[in-house]
C-alpha positions as YAML, in Angstrom:
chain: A
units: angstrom
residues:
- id: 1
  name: UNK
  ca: [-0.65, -12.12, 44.49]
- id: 2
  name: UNK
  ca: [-4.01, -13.71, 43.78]
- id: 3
  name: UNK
  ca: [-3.65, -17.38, 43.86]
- id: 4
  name: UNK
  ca: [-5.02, -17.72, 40.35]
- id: 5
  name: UNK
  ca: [-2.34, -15.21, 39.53]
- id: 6
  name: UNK
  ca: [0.07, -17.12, 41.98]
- id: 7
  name: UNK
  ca: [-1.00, -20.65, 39.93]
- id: 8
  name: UNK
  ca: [-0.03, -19.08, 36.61]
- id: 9
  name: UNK
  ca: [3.47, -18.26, 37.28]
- id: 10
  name: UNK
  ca: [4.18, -21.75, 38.47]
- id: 11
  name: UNK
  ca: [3.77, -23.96, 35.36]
- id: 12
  name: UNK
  ca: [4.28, -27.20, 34.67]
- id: 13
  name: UNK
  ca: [8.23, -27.39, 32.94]
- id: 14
  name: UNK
  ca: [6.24, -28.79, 29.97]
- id: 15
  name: UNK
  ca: [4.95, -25.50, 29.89]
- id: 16
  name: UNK
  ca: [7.35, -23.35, 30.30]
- id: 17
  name: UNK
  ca: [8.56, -21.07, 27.10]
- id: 18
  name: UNK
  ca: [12.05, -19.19, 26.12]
- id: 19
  name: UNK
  ca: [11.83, -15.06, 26.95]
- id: 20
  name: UNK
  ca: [14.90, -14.02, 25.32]
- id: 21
  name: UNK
  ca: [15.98, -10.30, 25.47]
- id: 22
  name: UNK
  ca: [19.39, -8.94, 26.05]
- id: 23
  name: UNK
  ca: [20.12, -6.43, 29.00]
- id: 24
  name: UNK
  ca: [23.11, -4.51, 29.73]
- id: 25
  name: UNK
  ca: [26.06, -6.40, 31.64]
- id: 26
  name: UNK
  ca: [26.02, -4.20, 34.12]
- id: 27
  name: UNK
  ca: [22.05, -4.59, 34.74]
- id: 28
  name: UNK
  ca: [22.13, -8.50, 34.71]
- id: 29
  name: UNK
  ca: [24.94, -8.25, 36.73]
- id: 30
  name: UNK
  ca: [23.19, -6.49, 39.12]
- id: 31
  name: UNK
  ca: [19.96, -8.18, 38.88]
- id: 32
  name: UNK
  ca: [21.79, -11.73, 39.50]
- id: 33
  name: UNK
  ca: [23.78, -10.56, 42.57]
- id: 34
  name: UNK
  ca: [20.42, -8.74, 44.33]
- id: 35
  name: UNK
  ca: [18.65, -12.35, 43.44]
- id: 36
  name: UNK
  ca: [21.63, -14.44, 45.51]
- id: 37
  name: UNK
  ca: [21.65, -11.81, 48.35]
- id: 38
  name: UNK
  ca: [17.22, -12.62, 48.67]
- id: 39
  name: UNK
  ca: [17.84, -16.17, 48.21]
- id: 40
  name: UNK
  ca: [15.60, -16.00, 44.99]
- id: 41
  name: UNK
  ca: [15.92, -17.54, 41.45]
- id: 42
  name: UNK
  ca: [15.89, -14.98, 38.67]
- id: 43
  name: UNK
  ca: [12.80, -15.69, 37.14]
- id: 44
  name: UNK
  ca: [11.34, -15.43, 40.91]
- id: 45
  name: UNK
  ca: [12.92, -11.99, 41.01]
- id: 46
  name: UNK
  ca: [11.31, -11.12, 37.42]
- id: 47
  name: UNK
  ca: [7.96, -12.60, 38.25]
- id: 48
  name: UNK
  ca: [7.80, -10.42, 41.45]
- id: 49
  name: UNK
  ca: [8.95, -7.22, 39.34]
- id: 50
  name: UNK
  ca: [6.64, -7.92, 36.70]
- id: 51
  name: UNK
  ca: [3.62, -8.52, 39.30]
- id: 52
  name: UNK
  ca: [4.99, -5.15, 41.21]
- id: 53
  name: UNK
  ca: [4.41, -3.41, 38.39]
- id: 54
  name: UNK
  ca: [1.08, -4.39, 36.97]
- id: 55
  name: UNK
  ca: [-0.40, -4.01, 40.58]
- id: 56
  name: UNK
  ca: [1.06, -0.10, 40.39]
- id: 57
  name: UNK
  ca: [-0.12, 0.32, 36.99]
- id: 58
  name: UNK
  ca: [-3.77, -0.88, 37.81]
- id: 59
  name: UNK
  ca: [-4.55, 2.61, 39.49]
...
């Protein structure tokens, strides 16, 4: 991650805004517990996914 890109996803709490979508029990269950077993917050694990993914996309 760039560091601009690396300053973005760590706002200010003023900042911050509500992404509400609903997932499958069985995916946020899943998605919680592999977040615990890193040692990561959620929205870490979300960032990183969502970063993953544009860097993949980009080719």
């Amino acid at each position: 991650m760039s560091e601009s890109e690396e300053k973005q996803t760590k706002s200010k709490a003023s900042d911050l805004q509500t992404l509400n979508f609903k997932v499958p029990r069985a995916f946020k269950k899943s998605f919680k517990l592999y977040a615990v077993e890193h040692g990561i917050s959620m929205i870490e694990l979300l960032r990183e996914g969502f970063e993953l993914s544009r860097k993949n996309r980009k080719s």
